[in-house]
Each structure stands twice: as structure tokens, then as C-alpha cells.
Residue frames relative to the residue before (quaternion, step in Angstrom):
aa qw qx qy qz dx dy dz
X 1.0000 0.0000 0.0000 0.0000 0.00 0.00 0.00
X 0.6230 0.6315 -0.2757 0.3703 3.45 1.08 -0.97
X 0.8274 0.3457 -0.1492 0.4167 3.52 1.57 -1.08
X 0.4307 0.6907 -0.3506 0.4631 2.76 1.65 0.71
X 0.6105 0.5489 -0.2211 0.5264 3.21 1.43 -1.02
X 0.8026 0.4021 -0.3285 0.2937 3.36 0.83 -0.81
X 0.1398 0.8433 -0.2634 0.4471 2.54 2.25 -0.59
X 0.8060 0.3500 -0.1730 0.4449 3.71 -0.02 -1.89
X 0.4914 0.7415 -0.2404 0.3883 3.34 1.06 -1.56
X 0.7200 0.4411 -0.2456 0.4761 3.76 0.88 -1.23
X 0.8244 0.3729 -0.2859 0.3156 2.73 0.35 -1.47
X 0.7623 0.3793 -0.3763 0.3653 3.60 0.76 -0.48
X 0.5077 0.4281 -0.5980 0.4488 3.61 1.16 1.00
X 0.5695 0.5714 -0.4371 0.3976 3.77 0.58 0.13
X 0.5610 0.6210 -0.1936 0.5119 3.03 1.51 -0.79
X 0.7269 0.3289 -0.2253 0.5592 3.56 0.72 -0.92
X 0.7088 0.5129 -0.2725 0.4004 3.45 0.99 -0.36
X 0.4351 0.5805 -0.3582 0.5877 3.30 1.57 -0.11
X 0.6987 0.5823 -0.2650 0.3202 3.47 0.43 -1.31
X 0.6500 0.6052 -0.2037 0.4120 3.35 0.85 -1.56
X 0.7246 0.3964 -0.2917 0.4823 3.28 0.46 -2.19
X 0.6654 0.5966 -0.3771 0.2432 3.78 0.93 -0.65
X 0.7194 0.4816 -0.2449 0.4365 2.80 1.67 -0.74
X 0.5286 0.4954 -0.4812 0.4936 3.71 1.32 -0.02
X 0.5267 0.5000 -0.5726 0.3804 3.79 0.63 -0.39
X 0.4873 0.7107 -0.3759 0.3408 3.60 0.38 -1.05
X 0.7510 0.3781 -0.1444 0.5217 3.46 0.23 -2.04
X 0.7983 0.4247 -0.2648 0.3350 3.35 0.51 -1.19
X 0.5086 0.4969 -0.4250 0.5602 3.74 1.26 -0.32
X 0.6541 0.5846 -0.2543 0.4070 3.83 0.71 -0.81
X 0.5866 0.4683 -0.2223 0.6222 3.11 1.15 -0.84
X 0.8017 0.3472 -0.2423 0.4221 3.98 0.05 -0.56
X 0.5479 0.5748 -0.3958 0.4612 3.24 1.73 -0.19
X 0.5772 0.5799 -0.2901 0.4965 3.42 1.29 -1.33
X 0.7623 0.3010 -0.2892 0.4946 4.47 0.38 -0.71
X 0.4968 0.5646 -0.4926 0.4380 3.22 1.07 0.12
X 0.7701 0.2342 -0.2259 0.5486 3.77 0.60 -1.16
X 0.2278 0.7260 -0.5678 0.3141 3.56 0.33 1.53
X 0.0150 0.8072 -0.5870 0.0607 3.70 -0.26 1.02
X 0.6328 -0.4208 0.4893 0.4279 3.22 -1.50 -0.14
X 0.8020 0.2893 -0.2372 0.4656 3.49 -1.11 1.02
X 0.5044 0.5389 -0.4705 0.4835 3.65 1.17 -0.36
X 0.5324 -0.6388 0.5233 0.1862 3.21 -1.70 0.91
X 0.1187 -0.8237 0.5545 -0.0046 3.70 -0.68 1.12
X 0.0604 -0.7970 0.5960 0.0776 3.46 -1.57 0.63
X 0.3755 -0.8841 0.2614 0.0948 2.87 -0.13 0.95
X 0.5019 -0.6893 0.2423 0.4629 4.04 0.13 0.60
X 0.7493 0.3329 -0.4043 0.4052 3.45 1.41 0.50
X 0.6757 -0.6183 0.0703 0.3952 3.18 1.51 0.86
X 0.3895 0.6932 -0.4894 0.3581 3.04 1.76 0.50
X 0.3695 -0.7356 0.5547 0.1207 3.58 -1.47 0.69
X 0.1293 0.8731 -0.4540 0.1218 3.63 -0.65 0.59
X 0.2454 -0.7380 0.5026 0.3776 3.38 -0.87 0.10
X 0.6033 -0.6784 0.3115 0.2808 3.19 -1.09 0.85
X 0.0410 -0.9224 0.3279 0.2001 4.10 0.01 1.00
X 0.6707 0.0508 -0.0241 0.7396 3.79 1.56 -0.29
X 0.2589 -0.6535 0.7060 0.0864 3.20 -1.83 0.59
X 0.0388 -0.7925 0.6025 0.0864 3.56 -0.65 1.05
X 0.0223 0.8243 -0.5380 -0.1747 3.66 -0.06 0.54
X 0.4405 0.5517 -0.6115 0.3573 3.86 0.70 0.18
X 0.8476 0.2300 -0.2354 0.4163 3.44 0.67 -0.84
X 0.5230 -0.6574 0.4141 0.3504 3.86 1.31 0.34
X 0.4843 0.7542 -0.2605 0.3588 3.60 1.03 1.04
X 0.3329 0.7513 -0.5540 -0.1337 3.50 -0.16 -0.20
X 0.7062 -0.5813 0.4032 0.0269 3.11 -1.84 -0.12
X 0.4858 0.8208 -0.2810 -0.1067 3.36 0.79 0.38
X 0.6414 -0.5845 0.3044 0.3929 3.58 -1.24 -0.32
X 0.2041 0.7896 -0.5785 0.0107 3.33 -0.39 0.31
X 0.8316 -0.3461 -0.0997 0.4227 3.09 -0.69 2.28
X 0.8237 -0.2425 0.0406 0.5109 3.22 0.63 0.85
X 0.5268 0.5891 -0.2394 0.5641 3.73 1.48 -0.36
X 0.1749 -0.7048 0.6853 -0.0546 3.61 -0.58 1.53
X 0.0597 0.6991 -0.7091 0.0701 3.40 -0.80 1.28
X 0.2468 -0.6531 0.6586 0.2805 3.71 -1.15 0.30
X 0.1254 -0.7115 0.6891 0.0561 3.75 -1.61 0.58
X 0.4101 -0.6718 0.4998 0.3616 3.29 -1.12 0.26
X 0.5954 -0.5774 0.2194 0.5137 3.87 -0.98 0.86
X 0.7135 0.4501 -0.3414 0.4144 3.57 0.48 -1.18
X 0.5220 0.5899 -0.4332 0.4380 4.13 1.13 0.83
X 0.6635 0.3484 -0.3543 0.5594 3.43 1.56 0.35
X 0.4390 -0.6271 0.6435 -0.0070 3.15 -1.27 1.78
X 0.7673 -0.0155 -0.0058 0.6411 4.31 -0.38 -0.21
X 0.0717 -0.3410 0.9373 0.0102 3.55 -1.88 0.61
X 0.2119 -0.4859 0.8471 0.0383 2.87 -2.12 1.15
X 0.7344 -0.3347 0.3622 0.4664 3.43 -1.86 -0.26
X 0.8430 -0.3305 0.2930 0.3070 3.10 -2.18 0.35
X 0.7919 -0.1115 0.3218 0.5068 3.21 -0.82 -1.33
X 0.1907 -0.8135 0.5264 0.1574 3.72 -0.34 0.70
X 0.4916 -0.6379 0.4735 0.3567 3.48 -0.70 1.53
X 0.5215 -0.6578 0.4654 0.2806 3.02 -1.12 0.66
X 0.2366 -0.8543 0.4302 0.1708 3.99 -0.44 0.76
X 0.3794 -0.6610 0.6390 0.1037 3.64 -1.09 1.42
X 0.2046 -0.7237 0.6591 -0.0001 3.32 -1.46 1.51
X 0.2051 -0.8377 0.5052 -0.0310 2.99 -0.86 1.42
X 0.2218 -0.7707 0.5875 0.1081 3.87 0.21 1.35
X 0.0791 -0.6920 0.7148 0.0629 3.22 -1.13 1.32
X 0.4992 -0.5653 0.5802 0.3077 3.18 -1.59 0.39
X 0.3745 -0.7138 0.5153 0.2911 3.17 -1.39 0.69
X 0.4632 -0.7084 0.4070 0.3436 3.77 -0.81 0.51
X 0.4491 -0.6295 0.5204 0.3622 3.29 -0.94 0.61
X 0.2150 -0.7713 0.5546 -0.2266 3.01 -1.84 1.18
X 0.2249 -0.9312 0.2863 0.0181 3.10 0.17 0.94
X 0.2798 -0.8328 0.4676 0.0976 3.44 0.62 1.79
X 0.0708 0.7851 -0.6149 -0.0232 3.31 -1.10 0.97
X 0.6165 -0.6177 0.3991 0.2814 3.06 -1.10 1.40
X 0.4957 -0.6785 0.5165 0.1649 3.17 -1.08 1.26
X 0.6953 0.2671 -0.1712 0.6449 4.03 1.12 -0.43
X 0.4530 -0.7028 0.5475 -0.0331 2.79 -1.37 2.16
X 0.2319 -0.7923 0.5619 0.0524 3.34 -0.50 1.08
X 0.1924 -0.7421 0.6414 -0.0284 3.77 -0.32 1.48
């Protein structure tokens, strides 16, 4: 009876251990997909929460460059936590008028 249980005992840590490593491939293929589509101009955050805009990619030396408001700092790649999209279209504000409306007094005057 005893080697049956352990028997069980294995298999569902092998089981959970399959899972896991399966699930860090996942993050970790995600994660290399996401610095791969890094360009110039893509928006970057870094793992110490600095923000920038991305300004050169050196991959001979595994670097990139970014801008932040005028302040060129270099980071190493694996120092950027989120890439957002590319360039962001640039966005037209459109002032609407408000419609007229006719406020009536909540007390009725008899």
C-alpha cells in the first residue's frame, strides 16, 4: 500500500513540475518576443520604473539608449520591464460645444 502511494506522490510532483517550467517558458518566450519588437521611438519602462522613449539599440554590445526629456541614459537590454507601441500617432482634440439645455427649477412656484 505504501508503494503505491508513493508511487502517486511522484507522479503528481512531476506533474506540477512539468506545469510550472511550462509555464515560465510561456513568460519567458513572451518576454523575448516583447525586446525583440523594440524599435526606436517605442515607449520603455524600465525595471526601476524609469520611463523613456526608446533612442538607439546597440545589439553588438546588448544596450540601448533611451530618452528621457532630453536626458540620454544607456541601460542594459534585460533593464527594460514593458515596451509599449512604436511611435504614438499623434492625437487631434476636438472641442465640442455643449448643447444648450434648459435647467428647470426643481421648486414649483404656485
Amino acid at each position: 500500500m505504501s508503494g503505491l502511494s508513493l508511487i502517486f506522490i511522484v507522479v503528481v510532483m512531476g506533474g506540477m513540475m512539468f506545469f510550472m517550467n511550462r509555464q515560465q517558458k510561456k513568460q519567458q518566450s513572451k518576454r523575448q518576443e516583447q525586446l525583440d519588437a523594440m524599435q526606436p521611438g517605442s515607449e520603455i519602462v524600465t525595471i526601476g520604473g524609469l520611463h523613456g522613449i526608446l533612442s538607439s539599440i546597440d545589439s553588438a554590445k546588448g544596450t540601448i539608449e533611451l530618452d528621457c526629456e532630453g536626458v540620454i541614459l544607456t541601460f542594459d537590454r534585460a533593464a527594460v520591464k514593458t515596451v509599449k507601441s512604436g511611435v504614438t500617432p499623434e492625437t487631434t482634440v476636438v472641442e465640442k460645444t455643449p448643447a444648450e439645455t434648459k435647467v428647470e427649477s426643481p421648486i414649483e412656484e404656485n
